[in-house]
Structures are given as structure tokens and as C-alpha cells.
C-alpha positions in Angstrom: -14.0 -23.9 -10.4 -16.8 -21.9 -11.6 -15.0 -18.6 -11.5 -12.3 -20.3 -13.4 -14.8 -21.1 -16.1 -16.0 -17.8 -16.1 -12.8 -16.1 -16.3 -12.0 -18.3 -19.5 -14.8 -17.5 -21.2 -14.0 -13.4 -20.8 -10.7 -13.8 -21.4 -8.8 -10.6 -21.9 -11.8 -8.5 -22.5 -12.6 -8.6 -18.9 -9.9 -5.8 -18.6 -12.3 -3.7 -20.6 -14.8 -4.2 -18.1 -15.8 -0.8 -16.7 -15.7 -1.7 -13.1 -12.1 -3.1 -14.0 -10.9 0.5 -15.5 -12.6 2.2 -12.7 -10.4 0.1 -10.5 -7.4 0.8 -12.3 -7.9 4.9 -11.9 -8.4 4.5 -8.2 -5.4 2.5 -8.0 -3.3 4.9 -9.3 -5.0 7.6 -6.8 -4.0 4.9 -3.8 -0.6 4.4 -4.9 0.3 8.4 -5.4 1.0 9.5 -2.4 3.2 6.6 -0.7 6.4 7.3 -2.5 5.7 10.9 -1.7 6.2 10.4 2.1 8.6 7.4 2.0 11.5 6.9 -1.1 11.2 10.1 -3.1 11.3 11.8 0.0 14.0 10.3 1.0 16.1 11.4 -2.0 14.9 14.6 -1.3 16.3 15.5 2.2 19.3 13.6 1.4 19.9 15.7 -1.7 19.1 18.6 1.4 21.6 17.2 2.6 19.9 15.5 5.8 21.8 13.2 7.7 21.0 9.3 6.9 20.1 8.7 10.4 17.1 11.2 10.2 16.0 10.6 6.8 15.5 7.0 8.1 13.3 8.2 11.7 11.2 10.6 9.2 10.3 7.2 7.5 8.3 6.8 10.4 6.0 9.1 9.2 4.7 6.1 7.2 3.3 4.5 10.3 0.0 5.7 9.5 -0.4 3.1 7.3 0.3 0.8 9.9 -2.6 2.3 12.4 -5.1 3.1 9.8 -7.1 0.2 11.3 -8.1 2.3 14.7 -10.0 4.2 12.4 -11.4 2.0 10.0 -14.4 1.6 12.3 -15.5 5.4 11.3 -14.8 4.7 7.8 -16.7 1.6 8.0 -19.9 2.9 9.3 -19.8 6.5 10.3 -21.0 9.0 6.9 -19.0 12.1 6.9 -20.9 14.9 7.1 -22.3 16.6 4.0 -19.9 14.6 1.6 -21.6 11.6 2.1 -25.0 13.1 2.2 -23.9 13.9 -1.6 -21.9 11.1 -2.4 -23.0 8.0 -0.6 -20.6 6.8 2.6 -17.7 5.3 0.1 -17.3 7.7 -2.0 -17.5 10.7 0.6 -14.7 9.5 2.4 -13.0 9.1 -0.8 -13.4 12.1 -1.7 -12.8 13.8 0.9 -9.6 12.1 1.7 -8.5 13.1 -1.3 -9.1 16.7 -1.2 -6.5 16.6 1.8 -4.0 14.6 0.0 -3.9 17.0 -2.3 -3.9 20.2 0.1 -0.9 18.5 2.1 1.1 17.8 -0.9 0.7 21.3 -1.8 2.2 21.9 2.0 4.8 19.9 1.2 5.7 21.4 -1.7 6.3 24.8 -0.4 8.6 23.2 2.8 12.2 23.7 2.1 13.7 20.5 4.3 17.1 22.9 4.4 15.0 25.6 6.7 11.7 24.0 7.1 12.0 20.5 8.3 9.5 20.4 11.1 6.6 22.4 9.0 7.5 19.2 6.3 7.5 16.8 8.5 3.6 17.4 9.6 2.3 17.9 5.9 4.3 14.2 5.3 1.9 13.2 8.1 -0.7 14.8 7.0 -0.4 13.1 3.5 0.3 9.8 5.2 -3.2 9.8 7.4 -4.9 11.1 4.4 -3.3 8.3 2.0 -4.3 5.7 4.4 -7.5 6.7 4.9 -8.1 6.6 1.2 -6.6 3.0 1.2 -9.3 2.3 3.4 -12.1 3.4 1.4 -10.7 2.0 -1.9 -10.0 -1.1 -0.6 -13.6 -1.6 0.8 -15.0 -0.6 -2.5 -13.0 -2.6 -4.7 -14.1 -5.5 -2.5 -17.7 -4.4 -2.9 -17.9 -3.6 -6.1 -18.1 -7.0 -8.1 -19.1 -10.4 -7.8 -16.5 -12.9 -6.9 -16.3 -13.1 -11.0 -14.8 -10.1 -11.4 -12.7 -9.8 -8.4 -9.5 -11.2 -9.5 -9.4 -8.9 -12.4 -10.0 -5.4 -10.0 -7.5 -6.5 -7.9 -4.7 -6.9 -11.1 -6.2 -3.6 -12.2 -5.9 -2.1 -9.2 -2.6 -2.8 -8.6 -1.1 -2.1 -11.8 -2.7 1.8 -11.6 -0.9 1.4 -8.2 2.5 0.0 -9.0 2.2 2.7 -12.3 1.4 5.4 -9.5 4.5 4.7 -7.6 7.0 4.7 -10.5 5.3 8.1 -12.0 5.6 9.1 -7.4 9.4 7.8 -8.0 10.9 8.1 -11.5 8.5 10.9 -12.5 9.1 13.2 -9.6 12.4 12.7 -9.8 12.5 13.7 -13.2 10.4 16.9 -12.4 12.4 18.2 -10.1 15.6 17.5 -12.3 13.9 19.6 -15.1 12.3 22.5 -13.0 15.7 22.5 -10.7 19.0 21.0 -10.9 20.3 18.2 -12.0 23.4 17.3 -10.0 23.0 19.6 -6.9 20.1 20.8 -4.7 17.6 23.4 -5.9 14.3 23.3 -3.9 12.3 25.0 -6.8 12.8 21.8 -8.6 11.4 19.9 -5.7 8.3 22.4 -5.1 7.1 22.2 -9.2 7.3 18.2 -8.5 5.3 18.1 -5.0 2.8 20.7 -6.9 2.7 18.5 -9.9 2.2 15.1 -7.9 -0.5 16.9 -6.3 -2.3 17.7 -9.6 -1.6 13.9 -10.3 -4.0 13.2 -7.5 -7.4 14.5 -9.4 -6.9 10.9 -11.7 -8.4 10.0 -8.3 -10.8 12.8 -7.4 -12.4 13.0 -11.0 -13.0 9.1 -10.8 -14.4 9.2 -7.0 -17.0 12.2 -8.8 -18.0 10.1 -11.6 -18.1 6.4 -10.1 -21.5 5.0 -8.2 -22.2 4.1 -4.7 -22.4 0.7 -4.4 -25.4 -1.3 -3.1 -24.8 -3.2 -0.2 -26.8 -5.0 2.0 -26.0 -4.3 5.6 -29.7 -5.3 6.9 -27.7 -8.1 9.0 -25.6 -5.5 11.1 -27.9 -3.6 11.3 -30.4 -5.8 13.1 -27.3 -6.8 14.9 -27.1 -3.3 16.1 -30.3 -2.9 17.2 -30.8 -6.1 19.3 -27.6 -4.9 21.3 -29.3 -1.3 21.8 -32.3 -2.6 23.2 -30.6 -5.0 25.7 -28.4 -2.6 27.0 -31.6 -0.1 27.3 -33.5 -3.1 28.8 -30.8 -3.2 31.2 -30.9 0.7 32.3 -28.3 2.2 29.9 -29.8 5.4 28.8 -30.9 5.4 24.8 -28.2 7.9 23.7 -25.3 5.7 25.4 -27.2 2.4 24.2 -26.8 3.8 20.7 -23.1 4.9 21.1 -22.5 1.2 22.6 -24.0 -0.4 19.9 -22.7 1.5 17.2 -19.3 0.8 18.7 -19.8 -3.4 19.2 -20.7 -3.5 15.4 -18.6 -1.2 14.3 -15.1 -1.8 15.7 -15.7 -5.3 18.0 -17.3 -7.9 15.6 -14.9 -6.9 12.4 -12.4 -8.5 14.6 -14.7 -10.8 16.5 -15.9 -12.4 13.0 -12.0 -13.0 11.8 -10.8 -14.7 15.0 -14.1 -16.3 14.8 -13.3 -17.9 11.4 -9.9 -18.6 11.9 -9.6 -19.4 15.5 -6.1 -20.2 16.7 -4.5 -20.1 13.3 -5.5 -16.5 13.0 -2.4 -15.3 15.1 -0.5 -17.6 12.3 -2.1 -15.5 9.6 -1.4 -12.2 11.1 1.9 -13.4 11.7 2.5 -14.0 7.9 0.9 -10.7 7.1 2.9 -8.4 9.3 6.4 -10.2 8.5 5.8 -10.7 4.7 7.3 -7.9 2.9 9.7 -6.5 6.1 12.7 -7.0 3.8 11.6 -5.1 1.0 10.2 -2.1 2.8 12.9 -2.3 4.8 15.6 -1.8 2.3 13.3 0.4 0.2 14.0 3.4 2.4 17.8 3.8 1.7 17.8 2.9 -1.5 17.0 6.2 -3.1 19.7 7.6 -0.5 21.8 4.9 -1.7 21.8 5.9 -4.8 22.4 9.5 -4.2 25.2 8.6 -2.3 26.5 6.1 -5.4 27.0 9.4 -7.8 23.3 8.8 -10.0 21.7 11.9 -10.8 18.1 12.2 -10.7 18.1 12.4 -14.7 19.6 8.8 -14.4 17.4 7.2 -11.8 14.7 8.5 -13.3 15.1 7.1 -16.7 15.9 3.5 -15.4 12.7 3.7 -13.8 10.3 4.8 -16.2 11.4 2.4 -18.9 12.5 -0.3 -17.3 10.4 -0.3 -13.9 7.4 0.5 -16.3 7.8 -2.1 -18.2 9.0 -4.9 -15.1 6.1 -3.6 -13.1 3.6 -4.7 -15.5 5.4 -7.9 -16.2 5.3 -8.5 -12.6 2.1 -7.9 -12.4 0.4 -9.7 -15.3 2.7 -12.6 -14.2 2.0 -13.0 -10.8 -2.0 -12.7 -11.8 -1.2 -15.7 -13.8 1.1 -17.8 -11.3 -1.6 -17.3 -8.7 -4.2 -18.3 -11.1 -2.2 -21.5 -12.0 0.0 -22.4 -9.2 -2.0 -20.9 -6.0 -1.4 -18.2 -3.9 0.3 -19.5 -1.1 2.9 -20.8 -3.6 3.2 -17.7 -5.2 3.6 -16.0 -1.9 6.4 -18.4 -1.3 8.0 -16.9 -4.7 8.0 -13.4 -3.7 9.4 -13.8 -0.3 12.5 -15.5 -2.2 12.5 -13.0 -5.3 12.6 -10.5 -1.9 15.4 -11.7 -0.7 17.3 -12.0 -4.4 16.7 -8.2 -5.4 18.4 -7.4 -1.7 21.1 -9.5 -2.5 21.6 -7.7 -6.1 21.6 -4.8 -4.4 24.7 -5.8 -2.1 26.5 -6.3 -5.2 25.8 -3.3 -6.4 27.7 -1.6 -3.5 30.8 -3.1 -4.3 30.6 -2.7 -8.0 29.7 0.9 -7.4 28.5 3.7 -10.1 27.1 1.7 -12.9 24.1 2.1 -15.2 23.9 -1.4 -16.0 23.5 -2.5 -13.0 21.0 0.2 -11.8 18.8 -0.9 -14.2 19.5 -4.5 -13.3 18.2 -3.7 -10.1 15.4 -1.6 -10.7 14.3 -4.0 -12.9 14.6 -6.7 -10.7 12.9 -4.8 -7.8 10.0 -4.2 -9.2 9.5 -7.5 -11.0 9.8 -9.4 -8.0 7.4 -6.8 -5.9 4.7 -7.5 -9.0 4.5 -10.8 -8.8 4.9 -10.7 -4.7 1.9 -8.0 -4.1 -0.3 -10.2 -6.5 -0.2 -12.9 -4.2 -0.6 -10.7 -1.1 -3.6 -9.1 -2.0 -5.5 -12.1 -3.1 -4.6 -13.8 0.0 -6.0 -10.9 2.2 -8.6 -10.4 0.0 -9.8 -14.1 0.2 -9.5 -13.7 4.2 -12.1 -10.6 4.3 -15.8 -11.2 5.5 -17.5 -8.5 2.8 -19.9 -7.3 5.8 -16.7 -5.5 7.0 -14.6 -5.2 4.1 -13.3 -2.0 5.2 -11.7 -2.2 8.8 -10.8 -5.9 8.2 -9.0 -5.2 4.9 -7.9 -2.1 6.8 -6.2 -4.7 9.8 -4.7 -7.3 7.5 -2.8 -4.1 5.5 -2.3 -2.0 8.4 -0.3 -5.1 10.0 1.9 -5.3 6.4 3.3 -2.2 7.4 3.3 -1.6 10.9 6.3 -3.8 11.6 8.1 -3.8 8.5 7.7 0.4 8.5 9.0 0.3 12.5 12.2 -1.7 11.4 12.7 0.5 8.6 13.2 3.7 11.1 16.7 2.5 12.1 17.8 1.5 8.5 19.6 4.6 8.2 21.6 4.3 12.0 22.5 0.5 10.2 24.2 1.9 7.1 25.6 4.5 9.0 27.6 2.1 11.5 27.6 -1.0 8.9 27.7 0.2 5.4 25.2 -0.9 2.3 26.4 -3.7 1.6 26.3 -5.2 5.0 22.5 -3.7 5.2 21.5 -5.6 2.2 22.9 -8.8 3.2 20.5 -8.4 6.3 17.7 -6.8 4.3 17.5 -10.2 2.4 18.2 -12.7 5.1 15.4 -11.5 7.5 13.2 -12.1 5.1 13.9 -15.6 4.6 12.0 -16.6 7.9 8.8 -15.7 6.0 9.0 -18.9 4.1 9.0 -21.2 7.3 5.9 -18.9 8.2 4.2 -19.7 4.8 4.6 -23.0 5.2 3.1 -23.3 8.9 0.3 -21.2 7.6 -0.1 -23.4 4.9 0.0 -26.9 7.0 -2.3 -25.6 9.6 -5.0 -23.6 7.8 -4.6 -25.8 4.9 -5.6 -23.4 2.3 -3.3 -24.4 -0.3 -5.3 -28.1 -0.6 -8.6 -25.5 -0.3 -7.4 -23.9 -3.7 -6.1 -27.3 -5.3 -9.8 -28.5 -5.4 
């Protein structure tokens, strides 16, 4: 109620807030490199000419995402050397996540897929582990950045820079590689002044990380935690050195999971249930549908022009709207929403592949994607946001989005052995109806944690 108040009272100024513009830059950096390694990618080996069936396995590559929270721990608690001794822990991981992101784009950008497909394949990884990590970081900081009165507002910043990211990682790329290349056929020059240019993008990101501070937070708590542990196991015989390891390890990567189960008990399977099903149909369909549209006759010119206006202009709709649903309606409702508006952009899409080449109804769809994934990621990220203990904002923030994609990106691997035995418009229509379970799983999440009478009051 009181951060309701509050909110009120700053209004839209509170997007002027520095720590809300700091948010939004580091957004953008976090949502760079996923398109990168994942749809753009995809139109690029199938303009290679790639076979379907392989672009969809090298979607795998994505999985990092889904594992970054093995090493969330490190991030957590571990200072990289020298970075950190300059920067403070946060932002020496940050930056030096970045500085490989942008390396392994530039890798990227000198692979030709056509003769190179293997030495691409393990800068994509490279970016991938590197992107996560810096999701890891970002996330924790956002989280520690501001009071509970300001979080609401970092996390719409922070997603717009990201969602804005992803169309500039999408329709901008494309349209890079259309002007430094060709238009209608294959020409890997165009594609290597794009992957160069993205990686440029990425110093939106590394400036920021330079400029921002470290913040202040008290970890006096686990670090006492820490301590007791090391002296009972050295009080039991363990030798100091393993004592420390030991204890490092417990705090580090045992109670981040030990304090969520803790809190949630038996409804935290529930939870990770919801988190690891929620957005399967989207990213599932998301990697065939640049390949799709390739293989509907679009040039890059006109995919890339639908996306910059009207995804632009949908992804901030969607995202100022779903701020405002969650705000009014709560988030587990709004969560309900996206899963449907999910399902309903699939379903466009089946259309689409009977109607065949049409601009119309590209940008119908386009539009419609990215609208519905606005107000949908709103909702998700408050709702694993408001499940994180701040003592161990990184690796548990780290879990909860490491489980969104593990699953989902899995699936996704065989999308292109689907369409190639099936067709599109059979792998829409399944896209959209395996994500309709989600909704009994919000609903059981719902009843049994009761959260959404929580936020009523």
C-alpha cells in the first residue's frame, strides 16, 4: 500500500530517476546479445542456406542461459581478480562479461556459416555463456540497487532497454546486413559489418558498467554465517584451508537454494513448475520464425522495417501496459494474460502460413508478438523478482531465469525436425496449444501459495 502511495506521488517523473536510466542502459546491454545467438542467427544460416533441422539443434546453443545458475554461486560471492579489485564485485563481473561478449561477437562476425560452421558455433557459445553471465550480474544489481520504492520502475526500465535491445539485435541487424550485403540472396560481408556493428552496440553497456557505482550491501549476516560453519568444521578436524573452501561453498551455492525451499516449502516445486513452463510456447516458436519467414519470400529489407516501426512501437505499448495491468490487476492475473496472448500470436502465425507472402500480415504479427511478450515479461519478472531473498539476489534470480529457459530452449532444439516432417502451420497450432497448460499451472500456484489474495490486500 505504501509503495503504491509512493509511486503516485512520483508519478512519471520517477522514470527520470537516475537509477531508473541506469537501469534502462543496462537493459539494453542484457538484451543484445540474445537475438544474436538465437533468431537473427537463425535467419542467418538459413539465408546460408543451412538445413532447418540444424538451424533448430544450433538453438541449443542458448542453453546457457538455462545453466547459468551452476555458476551464479561464483558470481554471487567470488571477486574476479583485478576487475573487481577496481570495480567493486558487481560491476567487475559486469564488466568483464562484457568485454567477452563483445570479443565473441567479433568471432562471430568473421565466421562464414557456408565454410565455417563449427568455428561459429563456439563463438555463439561463447556469446551465450558471456550473455548469461552478464544477466546474472545485472539482475543482482538491479535488485540491489533501490528500495522496494523504486523497484517497480527499474524493472519497466529495464525491460524496455531490453525488449528495444532485441528489436535493434533483430530488425536492426537485419537491416545492416541488407545494406552492407545483399538484399534478396546471401552475401556474408553483409552479415560480418552487422555482427561487428552489434558488437559496438554492446559499449551502451560497457560505458554504463564504467560510470555506474558499487552498491552497498550489507552481507554481515552471511558472513557470520560463514564463519560459524568454518569453525565447526575446524573444531571437528577439517584442516583451515578445506574449512574455508567448505564454508565458502555452504553459503555460497547451498543456502541460496536452502532459503527458497525454506520459504516456500512444498509449493516451491509448484513455483518452479510455473517458471520453467511459462513462456515454452513462445520460445519455442521464436526459433523458426525468422526461418519462416525466409522461407515465406520477405527480404531482410521487409522484416526489418516491420520490426523497427511496428515492434518499436508494440514493444513499448506492451511494456508500459503490462507495468500498469500488474499495477492494477496483480501479477498472477497478468501472468494469466500473457500465457493466452502466447497462445493467440502462435495461432496468428498459423494463419499466416496459409495466407502466405503478405506485408499486412507480417506486421500483424510482429505486432502482435511483441505486444503480447511486453505485457507477458512484465508480469514474469515481477513475480520472480518478488520470490528473491535480496541476501542472494544473484544465484536465486539466476535459478528462477535459468529454469524460464532451460526447458522451453530444450524443446525448441527439435522445432526445426517438426516443421520439416509437419509443416508451419501444423507447428504453430502446437506452439500455441502447449502453452495453454500454463494457465491450469497459474491457477494451482495461485490457490496454494495464495499470493494473488497477498497482493489484493
Amino acid at each position: 500500500m505504501e509503495q503504491s502511495i509512493e509511486n503516485e506521488k512520483l508519478g512519471w517523473r520517477v522514470y527520470l530517476e537516475k537509477k531508473v536510466l541506469i537501469m534502462l542502459a543496462l537493459g539494453f546491454s542484457s538484451g543484445l546479445p540474445l537475438l544474436l545467438v538465437f533468431g537473427t542467427l537463425s535467419f542467418w544460416l538459413r539465408e546460408a542456406d543451412v538445413s532447418r533441422t540444424d538451424i533448430g539443434f544450433f538453438s541449443w546453443v542458448a542453453l546457457a542461459y538455462g545453466f547459468k545458475w551452476i555458476w551464479s554461486p561464483l558470481i554471487d560471492r567470488f571477486p574476479i581478480p583485478v576487475l573487481s579489485g577496481l570495480l567493486g564485485r558487481r560491476r567487475g563481473w559486469m564488466v568483464f562479461s562484457q568485454l567477452l561478449i563483445i570479443a565473441s561477437l567479433a568471432g562471430m562476425a568473421v565466421s562464414n556459416p557456408q565454410g565455417d560452421l563449427v568455428q561459429l558455433a563456439i563463438f555463439a557459445v561463447i556469446v551465450a555463456f558471456s550473455s548469461a553471465s552478464q544477466d546474472i550480474v545485472i539482475d543482482a544489481y538491479r535488485i540491489e540497487l533501490a528500495s522496494e520504492r523504486l523497484q517497480a520502475a527499474l524493472a519497466a526500465a529495464y525491460m524496455t532497454g531490453y525488449r528495444l535491445a532485441m528489436i535493434m539485435a533483430g530488425a536492426g541487424a537485419l537491416a545492416f546486413a541488407a545494406w552492407f550485403g545483399s538484399n534478396t540472396g546471401y552475401d556474408p560481408e553483409g552479415w560480418k559489418y552487422a555482427y561487428f556493428i552489434m558488437a559496438s552496440l554492446m559499449g551502451v553497456g560497457l560505458v554504463t558498467a564504467l560510470c555506474i557505482h558499487e552498491p552497498t550491501i550489507d552481507s554481515s549476516a552471511i558472513d557470520n554465517v560463514e564463519q560459524e560453519f568454518r569453525q565447526e568444521l575446524i573444531a571437528k578436524g577439517t584442516s583451515p584451508r578445506t574449512a574455508r573452501l567448505m564454508a565458502w561453498f555452504y553459503t555460497a551455492a547451498i543456502m541460496p537454494f536452502k532459503d527458497f525451499f525454506d520459504r516456500y516449502g512444498k509449493q516451491a516445486l509448484l513455483i518452479l513448475a510455473l517458471i520453467g513452463c511459462y513462456r515454452i510456447s513462445d520460445v519455442v516458436m521464436g526459433v523458426m520464425a525468422n526461418a519462416f519467414y525466409v522461407d515465406m519470400g520477405f527480404t531482410k529489407t521487409e522484416v526489418a522495417s516491420v520490426s523497427k516501426v511496428y515492434g518499436v512501437i508494440m514493444t513499448l505499448l506492451g511494456a508500459g501496459l503490462g507495468g500498469i495491468l500488474v499495477s492494477k490487476y496483480s501479477t498472477m492475473r497478468i501472468l494469466a494474460l500473457g500465457a493466452v496472448l502466447a497462445a493467440v500470436t502462435n495461432l496468428a502465425f498459423m494463419v499466416f502460413s496459409y495466407i502466405g507472402n503478405s506485408l499486412p500480415m507480417l506486421t500483424l504479427v510482429i505486432s502482435l508478438d511483441n505486444l503480447s511478450a511486453g505485457i507477458a515479461t512484465a508480469a514474469f519478472i515481477t513475480f520472480m523478482s518478488s520470490l528473491t531473498n535480496v541476501a542472494f539476489s544473484a544465484t536465486q534470480y539466476a535459478l528462477f531465469s535459468s529454469i524460464m529457459l532451460l526447458f522451453p530452449k530444450f524443446i525448441a532444439g527439435f522445432s526445426g525436425l517438426y516443421v520439416d516432417m509437419f509443416g508451419y502451420n501444423i507447428f504453430f497450432l502446437t506452439t500455441a496449444l502447449i502453452g495453454l497448460p500454463v494457465l491450469g499451472l497459474i491457477y494451482i500456484v495461485n490457490r496454494h501459495t495464495g499470493s494473488l489474495a497477498a497482493e489484493s490486500h
